[in-house]
mmCIF file as gemmi writes it, N, C-alpha and C atoms, coordinates in Angstrom:
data_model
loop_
_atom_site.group_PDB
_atom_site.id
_atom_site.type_symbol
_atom_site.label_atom_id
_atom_site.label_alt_id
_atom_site.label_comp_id
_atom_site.label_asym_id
_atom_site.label_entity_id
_atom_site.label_seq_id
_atom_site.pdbx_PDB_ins_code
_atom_site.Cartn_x
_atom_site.Cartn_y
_atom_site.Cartn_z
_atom_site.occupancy
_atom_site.B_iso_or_equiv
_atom_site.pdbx_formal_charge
_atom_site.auth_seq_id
_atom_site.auth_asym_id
_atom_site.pdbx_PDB_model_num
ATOM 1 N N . UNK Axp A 1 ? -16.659 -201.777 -51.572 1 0 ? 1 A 1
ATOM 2 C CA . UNK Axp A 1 ? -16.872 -202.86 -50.627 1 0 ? 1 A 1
ATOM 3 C C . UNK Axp A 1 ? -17.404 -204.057 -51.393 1 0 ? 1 A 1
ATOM 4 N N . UNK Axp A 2 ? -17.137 -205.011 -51.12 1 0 ? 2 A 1
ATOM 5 C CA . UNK Axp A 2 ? -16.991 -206.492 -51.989 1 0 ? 2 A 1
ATOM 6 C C . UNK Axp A 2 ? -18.287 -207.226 -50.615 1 0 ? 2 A 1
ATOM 7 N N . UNK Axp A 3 ? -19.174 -208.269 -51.888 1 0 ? 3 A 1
ATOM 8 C CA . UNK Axp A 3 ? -20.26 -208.535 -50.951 1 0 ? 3 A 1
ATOM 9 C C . UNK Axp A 3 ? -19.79 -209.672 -50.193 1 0 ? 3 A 1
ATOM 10 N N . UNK Axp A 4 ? -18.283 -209.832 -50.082 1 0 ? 4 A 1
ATOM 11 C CA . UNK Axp A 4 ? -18.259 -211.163 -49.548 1 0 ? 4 A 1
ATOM 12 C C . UNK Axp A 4 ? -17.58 -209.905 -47.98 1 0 ? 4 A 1
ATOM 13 N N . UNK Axp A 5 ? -17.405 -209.175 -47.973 1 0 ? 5 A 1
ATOM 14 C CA . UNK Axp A 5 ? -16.84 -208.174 -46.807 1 0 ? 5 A 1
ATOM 15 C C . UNK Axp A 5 ? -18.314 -207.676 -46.021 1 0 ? 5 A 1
ATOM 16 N N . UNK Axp A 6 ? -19.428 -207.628 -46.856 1 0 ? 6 A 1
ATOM 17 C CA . UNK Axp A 6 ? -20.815 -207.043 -46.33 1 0 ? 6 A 1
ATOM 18 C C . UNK Axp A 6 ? -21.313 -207.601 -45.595 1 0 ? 6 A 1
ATOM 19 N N . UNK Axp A 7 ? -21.366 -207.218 -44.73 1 0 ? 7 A 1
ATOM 20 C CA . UNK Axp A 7 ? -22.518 -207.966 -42.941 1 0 ? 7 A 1
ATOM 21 C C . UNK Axp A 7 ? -23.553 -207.426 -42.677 1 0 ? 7 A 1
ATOM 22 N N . UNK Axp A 8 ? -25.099 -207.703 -42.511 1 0 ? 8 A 1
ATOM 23 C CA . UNK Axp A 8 ? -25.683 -207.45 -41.939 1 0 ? 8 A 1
ATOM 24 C C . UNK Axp A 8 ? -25.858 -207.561 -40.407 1 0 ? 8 A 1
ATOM 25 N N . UNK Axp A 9 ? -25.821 -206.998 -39.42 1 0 ? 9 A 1
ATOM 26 C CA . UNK Axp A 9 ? -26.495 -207.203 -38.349 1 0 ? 9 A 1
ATOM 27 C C . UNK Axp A 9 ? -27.833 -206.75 -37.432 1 0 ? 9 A 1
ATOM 28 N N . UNK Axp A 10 ? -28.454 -207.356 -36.545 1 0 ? 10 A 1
ATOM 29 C CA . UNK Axp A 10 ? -29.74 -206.977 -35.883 1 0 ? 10 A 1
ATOM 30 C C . UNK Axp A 10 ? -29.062 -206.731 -34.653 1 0 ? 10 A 1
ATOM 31 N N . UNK Axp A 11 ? -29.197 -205.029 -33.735 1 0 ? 11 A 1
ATOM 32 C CA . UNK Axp A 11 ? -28.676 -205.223 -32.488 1 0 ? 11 A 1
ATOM 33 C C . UNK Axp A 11 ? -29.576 -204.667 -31.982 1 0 ? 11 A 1
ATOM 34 N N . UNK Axp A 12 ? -29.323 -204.851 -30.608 1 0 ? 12 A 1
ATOM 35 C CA . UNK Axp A 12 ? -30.586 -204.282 -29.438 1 0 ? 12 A 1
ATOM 36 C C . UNK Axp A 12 ? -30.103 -203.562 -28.685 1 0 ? 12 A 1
ATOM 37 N N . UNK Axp A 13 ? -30.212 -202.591 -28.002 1 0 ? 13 A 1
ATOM 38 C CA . UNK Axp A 13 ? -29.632 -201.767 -27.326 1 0 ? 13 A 1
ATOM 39 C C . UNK Axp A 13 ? -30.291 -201.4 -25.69 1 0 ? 13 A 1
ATOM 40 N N . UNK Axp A 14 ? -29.317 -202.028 -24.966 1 0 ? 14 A 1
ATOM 41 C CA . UNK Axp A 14 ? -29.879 -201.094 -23.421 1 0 ? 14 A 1
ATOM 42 C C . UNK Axp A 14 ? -29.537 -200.389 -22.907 1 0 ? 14 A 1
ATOM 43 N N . UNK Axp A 15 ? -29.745 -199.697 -22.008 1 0 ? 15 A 1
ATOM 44 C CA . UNK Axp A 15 ? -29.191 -199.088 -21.074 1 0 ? 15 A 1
ATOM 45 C C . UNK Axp A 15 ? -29.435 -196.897 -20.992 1 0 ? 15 A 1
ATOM 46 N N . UNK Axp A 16 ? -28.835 -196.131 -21.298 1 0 ? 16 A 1
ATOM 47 C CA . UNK Axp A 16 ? -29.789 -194.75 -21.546 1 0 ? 16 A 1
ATOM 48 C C . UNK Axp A 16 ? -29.428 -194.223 -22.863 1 0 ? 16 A 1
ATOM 49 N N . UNK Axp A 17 ? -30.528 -194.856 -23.769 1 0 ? 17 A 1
ATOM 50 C CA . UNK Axp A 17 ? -30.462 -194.844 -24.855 1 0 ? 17 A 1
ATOM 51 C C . UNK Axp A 17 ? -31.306 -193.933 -25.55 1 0 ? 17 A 1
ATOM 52 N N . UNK Axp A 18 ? -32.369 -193.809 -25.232 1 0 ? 18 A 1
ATOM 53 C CA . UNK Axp A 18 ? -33.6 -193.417 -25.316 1 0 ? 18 A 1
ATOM 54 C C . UNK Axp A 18 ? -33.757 -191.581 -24.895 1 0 ? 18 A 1
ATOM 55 N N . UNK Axp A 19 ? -34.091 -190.607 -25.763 1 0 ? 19 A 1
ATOM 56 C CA . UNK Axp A 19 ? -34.125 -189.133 -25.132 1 0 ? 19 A 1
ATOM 57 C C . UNK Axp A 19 ? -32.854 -188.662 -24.556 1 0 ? 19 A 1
ATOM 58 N N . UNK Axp A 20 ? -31.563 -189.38 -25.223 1 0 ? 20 A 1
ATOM 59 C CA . UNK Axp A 20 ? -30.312 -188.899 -25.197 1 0 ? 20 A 1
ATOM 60 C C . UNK Axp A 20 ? -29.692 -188.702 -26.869 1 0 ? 20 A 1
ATOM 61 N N . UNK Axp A 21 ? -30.666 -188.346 -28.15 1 0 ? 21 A 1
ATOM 62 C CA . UNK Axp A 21 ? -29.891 -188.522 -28.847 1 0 ? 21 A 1
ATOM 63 C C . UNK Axp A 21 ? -29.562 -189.798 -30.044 1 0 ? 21 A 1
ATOM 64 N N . UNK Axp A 22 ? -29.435 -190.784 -29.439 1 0 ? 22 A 1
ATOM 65 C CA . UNK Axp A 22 ? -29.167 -192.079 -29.834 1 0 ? 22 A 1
ATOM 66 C C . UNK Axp A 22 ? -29.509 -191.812 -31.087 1 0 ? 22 A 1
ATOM 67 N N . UNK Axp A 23 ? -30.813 -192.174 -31.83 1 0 ? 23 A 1
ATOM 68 C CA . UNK Axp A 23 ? -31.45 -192.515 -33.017 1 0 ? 23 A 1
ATOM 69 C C . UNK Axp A 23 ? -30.62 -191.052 -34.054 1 0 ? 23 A 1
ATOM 70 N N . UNK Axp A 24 ? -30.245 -190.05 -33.548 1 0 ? 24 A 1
ATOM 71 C CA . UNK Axp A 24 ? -29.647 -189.075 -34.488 1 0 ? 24 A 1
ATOM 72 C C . UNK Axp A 24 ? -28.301 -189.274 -34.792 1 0 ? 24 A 1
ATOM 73 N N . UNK Axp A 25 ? -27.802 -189.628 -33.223 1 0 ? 25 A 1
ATOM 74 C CA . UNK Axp A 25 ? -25.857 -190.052 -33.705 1 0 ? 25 A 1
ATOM 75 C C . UNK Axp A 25 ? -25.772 -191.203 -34.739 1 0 ? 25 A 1
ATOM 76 N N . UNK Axp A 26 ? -26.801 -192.3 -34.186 1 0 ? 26 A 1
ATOM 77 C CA . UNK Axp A 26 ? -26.758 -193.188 -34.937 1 0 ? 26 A 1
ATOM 78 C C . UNK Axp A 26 ? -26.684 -192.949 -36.396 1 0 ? 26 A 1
ATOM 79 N N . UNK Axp A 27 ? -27.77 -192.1 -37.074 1 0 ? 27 A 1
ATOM 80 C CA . UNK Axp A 27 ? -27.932 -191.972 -38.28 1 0 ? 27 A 1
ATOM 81 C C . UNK Axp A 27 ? -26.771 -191.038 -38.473 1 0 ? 27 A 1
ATOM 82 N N . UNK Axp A 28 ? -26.709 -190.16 -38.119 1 0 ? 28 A 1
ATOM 83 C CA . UNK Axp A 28 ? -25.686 -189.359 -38.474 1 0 ? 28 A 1
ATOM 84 C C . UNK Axp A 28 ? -24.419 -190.321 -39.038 1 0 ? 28 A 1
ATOM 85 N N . UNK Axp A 29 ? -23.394 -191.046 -38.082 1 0 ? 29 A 1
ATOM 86 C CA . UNK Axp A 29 ? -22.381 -192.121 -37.671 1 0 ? 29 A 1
ATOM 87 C C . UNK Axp A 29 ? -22.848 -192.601 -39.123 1 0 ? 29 A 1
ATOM 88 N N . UNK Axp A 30 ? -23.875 -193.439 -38.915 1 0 ? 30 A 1
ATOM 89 C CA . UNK Axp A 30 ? -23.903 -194.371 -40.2 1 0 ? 30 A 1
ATOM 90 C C . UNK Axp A 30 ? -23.967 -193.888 -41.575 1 0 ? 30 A 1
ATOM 91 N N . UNK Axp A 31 ? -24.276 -192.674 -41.759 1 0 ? 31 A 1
ATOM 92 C CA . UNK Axp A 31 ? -23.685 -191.613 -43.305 1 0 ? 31 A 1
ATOM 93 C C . UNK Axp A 31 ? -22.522 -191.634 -43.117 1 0 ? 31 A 1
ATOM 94 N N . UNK Axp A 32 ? -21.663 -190.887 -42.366 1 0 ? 32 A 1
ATOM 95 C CA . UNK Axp A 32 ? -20.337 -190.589 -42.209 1 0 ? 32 A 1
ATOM 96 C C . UNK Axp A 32 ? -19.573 -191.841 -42.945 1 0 ? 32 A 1
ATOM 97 N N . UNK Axp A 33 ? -19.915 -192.976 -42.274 1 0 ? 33 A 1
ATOM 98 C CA . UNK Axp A 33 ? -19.182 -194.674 -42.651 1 0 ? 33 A 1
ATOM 99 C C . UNK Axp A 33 ? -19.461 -194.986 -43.531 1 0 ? 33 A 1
ATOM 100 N N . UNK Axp A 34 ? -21.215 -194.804 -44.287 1 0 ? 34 A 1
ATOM 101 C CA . UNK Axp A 34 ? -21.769 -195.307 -45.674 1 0 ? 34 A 1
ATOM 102 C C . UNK Axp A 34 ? -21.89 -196.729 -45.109 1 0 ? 34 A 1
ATOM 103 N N . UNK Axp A 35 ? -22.758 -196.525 -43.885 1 0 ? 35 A 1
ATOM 104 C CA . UNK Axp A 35 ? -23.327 -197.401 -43.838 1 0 ? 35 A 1
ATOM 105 C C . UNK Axp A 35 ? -25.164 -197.367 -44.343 1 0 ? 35 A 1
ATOM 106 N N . UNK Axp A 36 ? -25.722 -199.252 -44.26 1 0 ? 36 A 1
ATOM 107 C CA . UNK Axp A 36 ? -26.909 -198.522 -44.591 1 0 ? 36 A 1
ATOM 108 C C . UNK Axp A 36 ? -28.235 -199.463 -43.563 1 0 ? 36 A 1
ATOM 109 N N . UNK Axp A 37 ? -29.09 -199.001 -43.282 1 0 ? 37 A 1
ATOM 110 C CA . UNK Axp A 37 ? -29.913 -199.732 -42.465 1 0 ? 37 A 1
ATOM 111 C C . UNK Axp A 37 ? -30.93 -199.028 -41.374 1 0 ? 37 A 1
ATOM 112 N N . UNK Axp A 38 ? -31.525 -199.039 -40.342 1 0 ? 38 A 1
ATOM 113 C CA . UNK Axp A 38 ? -31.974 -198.457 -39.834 1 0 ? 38 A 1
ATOM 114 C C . UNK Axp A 38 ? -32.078 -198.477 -37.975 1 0 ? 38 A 1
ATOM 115 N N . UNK Axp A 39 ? -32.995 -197.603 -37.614 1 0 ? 39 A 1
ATOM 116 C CA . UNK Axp A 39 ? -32.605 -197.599 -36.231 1 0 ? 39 A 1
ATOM 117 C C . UNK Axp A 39 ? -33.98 -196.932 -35.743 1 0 ? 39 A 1
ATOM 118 N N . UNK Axp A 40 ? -34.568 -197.527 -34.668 1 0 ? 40 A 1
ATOM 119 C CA . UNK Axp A 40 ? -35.737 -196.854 -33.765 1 0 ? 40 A 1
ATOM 120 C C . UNK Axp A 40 ? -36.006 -197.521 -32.607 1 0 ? 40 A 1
ATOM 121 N N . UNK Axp A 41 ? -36.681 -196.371 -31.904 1 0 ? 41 A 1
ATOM 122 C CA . UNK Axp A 41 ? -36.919 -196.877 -30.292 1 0 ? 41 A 1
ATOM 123 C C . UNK Axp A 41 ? -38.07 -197.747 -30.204 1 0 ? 41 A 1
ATOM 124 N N . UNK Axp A 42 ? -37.504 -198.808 -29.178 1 0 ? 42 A 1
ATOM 125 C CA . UNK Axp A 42 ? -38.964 -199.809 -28.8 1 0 ? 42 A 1
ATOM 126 C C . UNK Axp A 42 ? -40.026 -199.01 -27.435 1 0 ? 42 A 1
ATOM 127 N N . UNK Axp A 43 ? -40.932 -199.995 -27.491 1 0 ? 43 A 1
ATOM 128 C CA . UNK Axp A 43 ? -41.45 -199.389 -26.177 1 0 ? 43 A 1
ATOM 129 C C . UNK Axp A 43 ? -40.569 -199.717 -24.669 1 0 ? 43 A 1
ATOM 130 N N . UNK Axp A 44 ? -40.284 -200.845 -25.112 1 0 ? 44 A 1
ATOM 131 C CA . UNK Axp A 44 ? -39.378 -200.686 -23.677 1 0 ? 44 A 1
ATOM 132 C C . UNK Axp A 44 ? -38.105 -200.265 -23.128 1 0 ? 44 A 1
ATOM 133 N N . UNK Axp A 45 ? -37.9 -198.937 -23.993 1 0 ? 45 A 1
ATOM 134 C CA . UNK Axp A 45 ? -36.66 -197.912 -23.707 1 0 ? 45 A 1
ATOM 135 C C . UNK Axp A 45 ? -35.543 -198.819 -24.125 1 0 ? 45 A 1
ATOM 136 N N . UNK Axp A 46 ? -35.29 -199.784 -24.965 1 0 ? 46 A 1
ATOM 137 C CA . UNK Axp A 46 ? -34.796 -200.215 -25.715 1 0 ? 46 A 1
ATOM 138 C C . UNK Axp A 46 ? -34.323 -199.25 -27.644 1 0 ? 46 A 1
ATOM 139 N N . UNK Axp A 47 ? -33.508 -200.098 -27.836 1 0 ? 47 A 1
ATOM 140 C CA . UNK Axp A 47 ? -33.444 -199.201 -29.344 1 0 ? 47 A 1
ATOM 141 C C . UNK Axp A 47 ? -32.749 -200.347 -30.139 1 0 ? 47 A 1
ATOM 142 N N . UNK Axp A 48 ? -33.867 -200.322 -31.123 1 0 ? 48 A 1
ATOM 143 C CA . UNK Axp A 48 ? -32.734 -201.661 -32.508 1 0 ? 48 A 1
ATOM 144 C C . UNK Axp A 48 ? -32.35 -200.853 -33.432 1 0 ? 48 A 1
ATOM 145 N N . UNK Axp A 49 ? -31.758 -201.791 -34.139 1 0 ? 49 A 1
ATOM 146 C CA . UNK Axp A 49 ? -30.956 -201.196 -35.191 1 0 ? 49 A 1
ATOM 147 C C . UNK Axp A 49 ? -30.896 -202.331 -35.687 1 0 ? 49 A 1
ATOM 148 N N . UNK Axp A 50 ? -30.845 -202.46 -37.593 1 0 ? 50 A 1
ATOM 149 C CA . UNK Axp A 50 ? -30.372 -202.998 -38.639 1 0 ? 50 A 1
ATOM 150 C C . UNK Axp A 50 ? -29.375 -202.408 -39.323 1 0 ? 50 A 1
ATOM 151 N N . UNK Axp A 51 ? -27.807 -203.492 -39.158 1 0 ? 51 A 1
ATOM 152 C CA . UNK Axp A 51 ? -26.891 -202.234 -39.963 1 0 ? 51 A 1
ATOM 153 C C . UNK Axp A 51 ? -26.246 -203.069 -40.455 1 0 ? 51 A 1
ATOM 154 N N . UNK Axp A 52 ? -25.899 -202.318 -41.94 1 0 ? 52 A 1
ATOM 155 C CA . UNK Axp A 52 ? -25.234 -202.835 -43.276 1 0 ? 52 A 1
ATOM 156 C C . UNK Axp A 52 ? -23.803 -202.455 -43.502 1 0 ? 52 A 1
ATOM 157 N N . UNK Axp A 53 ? -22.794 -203.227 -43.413 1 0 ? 53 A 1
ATOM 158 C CA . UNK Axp A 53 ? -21.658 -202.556 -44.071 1 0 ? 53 A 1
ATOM 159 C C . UNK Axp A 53 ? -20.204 -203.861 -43.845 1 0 ? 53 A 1
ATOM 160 N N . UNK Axp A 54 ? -19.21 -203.509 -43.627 1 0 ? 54 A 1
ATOM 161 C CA . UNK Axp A 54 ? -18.215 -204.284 -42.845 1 0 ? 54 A 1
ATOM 162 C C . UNK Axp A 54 ? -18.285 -204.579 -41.714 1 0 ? 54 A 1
ATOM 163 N N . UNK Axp A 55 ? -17.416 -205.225 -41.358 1 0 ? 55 A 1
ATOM 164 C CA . UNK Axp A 55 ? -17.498 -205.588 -39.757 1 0 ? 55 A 1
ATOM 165 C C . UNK Axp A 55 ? -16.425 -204.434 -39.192 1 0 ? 55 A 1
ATOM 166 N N . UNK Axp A 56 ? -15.73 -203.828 -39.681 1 0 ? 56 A 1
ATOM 167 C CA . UNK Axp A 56 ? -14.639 -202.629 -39.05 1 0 ? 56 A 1
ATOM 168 C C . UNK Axp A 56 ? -15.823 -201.363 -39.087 1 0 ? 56 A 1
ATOM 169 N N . UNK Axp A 57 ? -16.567 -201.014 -40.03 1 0 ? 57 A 1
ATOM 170 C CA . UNK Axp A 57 ? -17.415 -200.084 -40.246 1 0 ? 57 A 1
ATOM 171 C C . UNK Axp A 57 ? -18.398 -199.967 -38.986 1 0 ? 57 A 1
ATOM 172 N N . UNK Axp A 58 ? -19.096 -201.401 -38.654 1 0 ? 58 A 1
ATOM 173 C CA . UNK Axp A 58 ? -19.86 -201.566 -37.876 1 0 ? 58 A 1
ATOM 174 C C . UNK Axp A 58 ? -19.226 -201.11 -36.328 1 0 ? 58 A 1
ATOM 175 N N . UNK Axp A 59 ? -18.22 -201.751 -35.682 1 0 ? 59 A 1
ATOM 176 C CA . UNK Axp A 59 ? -17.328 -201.584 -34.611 1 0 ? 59 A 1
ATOM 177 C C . UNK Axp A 59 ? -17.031 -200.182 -34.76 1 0 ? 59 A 1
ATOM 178 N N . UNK Axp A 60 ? -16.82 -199.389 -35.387 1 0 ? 60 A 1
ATOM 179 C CA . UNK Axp A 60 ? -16.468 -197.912 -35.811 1 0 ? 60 A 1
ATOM 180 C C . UNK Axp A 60 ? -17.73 -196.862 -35.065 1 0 ? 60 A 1
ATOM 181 N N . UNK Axp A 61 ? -18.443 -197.546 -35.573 1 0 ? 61 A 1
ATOM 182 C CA . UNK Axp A 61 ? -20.254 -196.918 -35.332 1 0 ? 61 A 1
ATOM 183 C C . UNK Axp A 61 ? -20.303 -197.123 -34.207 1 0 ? 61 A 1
ATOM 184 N N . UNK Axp A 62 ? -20.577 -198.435 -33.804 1 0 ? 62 A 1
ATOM 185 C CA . UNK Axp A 62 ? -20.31 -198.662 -32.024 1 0 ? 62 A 1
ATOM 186 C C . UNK Axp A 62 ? -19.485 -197.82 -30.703 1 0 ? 62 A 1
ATOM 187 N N . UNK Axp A 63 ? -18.191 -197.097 -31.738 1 0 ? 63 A 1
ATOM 188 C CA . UNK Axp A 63 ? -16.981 -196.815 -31.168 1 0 ? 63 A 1
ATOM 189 C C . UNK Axp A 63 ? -17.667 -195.684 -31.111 1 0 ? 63 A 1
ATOM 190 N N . UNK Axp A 64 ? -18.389 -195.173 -32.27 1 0 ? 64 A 1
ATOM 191 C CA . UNK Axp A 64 ? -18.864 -193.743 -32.056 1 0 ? 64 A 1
ATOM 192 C C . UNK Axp A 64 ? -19.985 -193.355 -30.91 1 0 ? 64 A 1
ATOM 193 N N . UNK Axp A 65 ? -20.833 -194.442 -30.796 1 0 ? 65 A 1
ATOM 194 C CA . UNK Axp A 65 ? -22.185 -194.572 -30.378 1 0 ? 65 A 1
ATOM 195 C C . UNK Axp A 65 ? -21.925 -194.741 -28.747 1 0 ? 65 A 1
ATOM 196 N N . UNK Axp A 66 ? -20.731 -195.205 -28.548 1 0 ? 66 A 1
ATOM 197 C CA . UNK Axp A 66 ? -20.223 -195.531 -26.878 1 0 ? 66 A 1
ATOM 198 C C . UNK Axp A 66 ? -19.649 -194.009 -26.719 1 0 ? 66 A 1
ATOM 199 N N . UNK Axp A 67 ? -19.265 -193.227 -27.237 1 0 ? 67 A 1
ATOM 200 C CA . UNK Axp A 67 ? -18.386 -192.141 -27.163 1 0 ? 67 A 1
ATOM 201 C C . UNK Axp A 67 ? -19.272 -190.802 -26.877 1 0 ? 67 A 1
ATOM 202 N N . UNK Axp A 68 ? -20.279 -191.087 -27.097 1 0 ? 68 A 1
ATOM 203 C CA . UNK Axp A 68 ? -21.229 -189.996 -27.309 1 0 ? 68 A 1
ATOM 204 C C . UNK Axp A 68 ? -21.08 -189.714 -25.722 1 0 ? 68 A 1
ATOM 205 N N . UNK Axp A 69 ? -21.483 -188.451 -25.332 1 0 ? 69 A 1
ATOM 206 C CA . UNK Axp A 69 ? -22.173 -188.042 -23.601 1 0 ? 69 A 1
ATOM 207 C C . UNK Axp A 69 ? -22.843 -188.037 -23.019 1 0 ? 69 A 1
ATOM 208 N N . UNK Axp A 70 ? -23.946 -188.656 -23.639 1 0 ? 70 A 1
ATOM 209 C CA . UNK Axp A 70 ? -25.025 -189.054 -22.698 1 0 ? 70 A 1
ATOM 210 C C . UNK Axp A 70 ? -26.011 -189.861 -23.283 1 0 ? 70 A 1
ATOM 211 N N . UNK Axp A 71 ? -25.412 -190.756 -23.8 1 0 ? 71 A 1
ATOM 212 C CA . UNK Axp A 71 ? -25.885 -192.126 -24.049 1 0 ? 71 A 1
ATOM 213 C C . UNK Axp A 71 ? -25.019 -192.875 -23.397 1 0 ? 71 A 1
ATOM 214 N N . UNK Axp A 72 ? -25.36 -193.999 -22.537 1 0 ? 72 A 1
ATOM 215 C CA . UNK Axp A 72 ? -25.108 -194.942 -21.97 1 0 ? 72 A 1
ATOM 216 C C . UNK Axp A 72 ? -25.45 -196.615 -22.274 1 0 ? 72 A 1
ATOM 217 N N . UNK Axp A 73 ? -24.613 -197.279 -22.698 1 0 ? 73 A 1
ATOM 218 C CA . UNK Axp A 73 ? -24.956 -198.576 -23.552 1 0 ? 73 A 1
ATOM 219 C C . UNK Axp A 73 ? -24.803 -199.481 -22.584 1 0 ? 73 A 1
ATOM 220 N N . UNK Axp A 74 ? -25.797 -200.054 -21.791 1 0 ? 74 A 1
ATOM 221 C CA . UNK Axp A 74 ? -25.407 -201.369 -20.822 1 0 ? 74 A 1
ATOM 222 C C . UNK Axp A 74 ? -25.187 -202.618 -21.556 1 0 ? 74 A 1
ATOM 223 N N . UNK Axp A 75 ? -25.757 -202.94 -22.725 1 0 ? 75 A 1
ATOM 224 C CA . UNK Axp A 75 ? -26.076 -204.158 -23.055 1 0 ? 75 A 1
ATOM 225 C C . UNK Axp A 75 ? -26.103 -203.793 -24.506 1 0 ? 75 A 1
ATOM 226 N N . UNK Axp A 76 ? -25.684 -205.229 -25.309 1 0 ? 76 A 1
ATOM 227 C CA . UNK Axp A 76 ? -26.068 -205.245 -26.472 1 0 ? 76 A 1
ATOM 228 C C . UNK Axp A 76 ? -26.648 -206.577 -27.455 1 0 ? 76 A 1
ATOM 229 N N . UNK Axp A 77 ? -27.888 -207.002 -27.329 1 0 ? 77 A 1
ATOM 230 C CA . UNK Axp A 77 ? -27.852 -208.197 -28.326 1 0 ? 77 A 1
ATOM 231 C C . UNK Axp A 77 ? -27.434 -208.175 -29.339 1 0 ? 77 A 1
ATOM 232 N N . UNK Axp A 78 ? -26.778 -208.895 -30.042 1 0 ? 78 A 1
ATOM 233 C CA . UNK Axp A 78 ? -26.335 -208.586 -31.39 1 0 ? 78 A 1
ATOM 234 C C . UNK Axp A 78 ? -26.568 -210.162 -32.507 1 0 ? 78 A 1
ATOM 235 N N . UNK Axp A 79 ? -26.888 -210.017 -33.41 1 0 ? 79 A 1
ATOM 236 C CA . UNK Axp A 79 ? -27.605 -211.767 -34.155 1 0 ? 79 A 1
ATOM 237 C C . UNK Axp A 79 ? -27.068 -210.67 -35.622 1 0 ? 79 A 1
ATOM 238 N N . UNK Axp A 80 ? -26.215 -211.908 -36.433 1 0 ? 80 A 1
ATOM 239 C CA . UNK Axp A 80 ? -26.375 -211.791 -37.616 1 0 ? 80 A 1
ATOM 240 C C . UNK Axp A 80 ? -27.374 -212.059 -38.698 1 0 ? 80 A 1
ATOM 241 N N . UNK Axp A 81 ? -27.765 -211.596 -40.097 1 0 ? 81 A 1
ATOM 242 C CA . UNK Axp A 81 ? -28.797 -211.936 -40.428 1 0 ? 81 A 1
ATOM 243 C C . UNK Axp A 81 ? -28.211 -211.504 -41.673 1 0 ? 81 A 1
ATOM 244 N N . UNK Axp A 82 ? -29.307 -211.831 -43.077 1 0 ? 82 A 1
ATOM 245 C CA . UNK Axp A 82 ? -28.895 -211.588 -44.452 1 0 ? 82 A 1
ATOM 246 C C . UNK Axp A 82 ? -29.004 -210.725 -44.742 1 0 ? 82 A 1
ATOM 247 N N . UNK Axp A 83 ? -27.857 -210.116 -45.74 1 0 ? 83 A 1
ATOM 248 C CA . UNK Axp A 83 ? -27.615 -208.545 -45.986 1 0 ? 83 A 1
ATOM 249 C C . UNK Axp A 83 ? -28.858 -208.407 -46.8 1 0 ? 83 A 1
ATOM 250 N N . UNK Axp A 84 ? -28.87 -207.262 -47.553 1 0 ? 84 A 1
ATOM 251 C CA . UNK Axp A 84 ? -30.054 -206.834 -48.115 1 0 ? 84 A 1
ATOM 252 C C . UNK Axp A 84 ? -29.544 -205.926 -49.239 1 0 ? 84 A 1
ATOM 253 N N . UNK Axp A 85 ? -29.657 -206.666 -50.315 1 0 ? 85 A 1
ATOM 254 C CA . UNK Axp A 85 ? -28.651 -205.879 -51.436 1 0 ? 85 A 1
ATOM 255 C C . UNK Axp A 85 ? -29.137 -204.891 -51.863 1 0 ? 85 A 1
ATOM 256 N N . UNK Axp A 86 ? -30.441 -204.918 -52.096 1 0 ? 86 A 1
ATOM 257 C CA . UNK Axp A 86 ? -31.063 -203.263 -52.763 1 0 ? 86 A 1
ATOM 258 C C . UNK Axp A 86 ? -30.966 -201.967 -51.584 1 0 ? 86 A 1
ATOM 259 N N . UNK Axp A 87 ? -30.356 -202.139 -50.098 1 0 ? 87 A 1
ATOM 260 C CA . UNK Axp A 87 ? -30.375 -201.204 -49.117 1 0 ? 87 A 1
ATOM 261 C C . UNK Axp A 87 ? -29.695 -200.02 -49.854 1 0 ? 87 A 1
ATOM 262 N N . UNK Axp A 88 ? -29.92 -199 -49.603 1 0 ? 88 A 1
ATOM 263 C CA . UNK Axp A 88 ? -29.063 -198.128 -50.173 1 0 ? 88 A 1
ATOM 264 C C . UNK Axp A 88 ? -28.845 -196.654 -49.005 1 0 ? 88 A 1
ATOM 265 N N . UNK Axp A 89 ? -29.703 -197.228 -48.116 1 0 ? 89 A 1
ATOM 266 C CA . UNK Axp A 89 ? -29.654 -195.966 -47.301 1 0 ? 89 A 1
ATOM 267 C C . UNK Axp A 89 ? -29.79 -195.895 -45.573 1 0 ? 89 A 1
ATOM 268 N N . UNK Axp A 90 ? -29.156 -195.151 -44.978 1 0 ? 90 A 1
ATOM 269 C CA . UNK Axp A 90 ? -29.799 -195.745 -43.199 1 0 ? 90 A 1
ATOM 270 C C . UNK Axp A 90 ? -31.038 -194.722 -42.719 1 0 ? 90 A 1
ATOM 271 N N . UNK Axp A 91 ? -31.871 -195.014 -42.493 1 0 ? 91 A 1
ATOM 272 C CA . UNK Axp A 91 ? -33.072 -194.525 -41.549 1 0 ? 91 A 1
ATOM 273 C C . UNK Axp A 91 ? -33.604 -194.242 -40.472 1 0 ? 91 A 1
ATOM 274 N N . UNK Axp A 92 ? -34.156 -193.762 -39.637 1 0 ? 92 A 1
ATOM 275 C CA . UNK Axp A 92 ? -34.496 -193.238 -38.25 1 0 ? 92 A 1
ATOM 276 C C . UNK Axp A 92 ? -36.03 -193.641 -38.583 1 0 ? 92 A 1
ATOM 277 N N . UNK Axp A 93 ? -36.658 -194.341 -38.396 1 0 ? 93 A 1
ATOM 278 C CA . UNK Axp A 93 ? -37.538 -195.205 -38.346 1 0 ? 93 A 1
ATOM 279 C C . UNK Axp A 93 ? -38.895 -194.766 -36.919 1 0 ? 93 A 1
């Protein structure tokens, strides 16, 4: 992957996210892709995530993360931000 293909993004997550899972598919998903970045629950049954990779990689993860059975995604903020070149790994935070 070429750093001009590498995206960081910051997303937010609503909807039943929280004690379904989420933070494990997530990490899981994001090895599978080689992606790298992290993911944990807020207090307000919310869940962020920082994730590193392509923009097909990213949508992939998403694709996975909507697919799951009992996670439910109402909403998503999503803000780009600067990659982070020494990342090397995704986290459950």
């Amino acid at each position: 992957m070429s750093n001009r293909e590498t995206v960081r993004k910051y997303l937010k997550f609503y909807g039943r996210v929280q004690g379904v899972g989420f933070r494990y598919n997530a990490h899981y998903s994001a090895l599978k892709l080689g992606l790298t970045g992290w993911v944990r629950n807020e207090w307000d049954g919310s869940v962020e995530m920082e994730i590193q990779g392509t923009e097909a990689q990213i949508q992939k993860l998403l694709a996975m993360l909507n697919s799951e059975r009992f996670i439910r995604i109402e909403n998503i903020e999503e803000q780009d931000i600067p990659v982070v070149e020494t990342e090397s790994k995704f986290r459950v935070r």
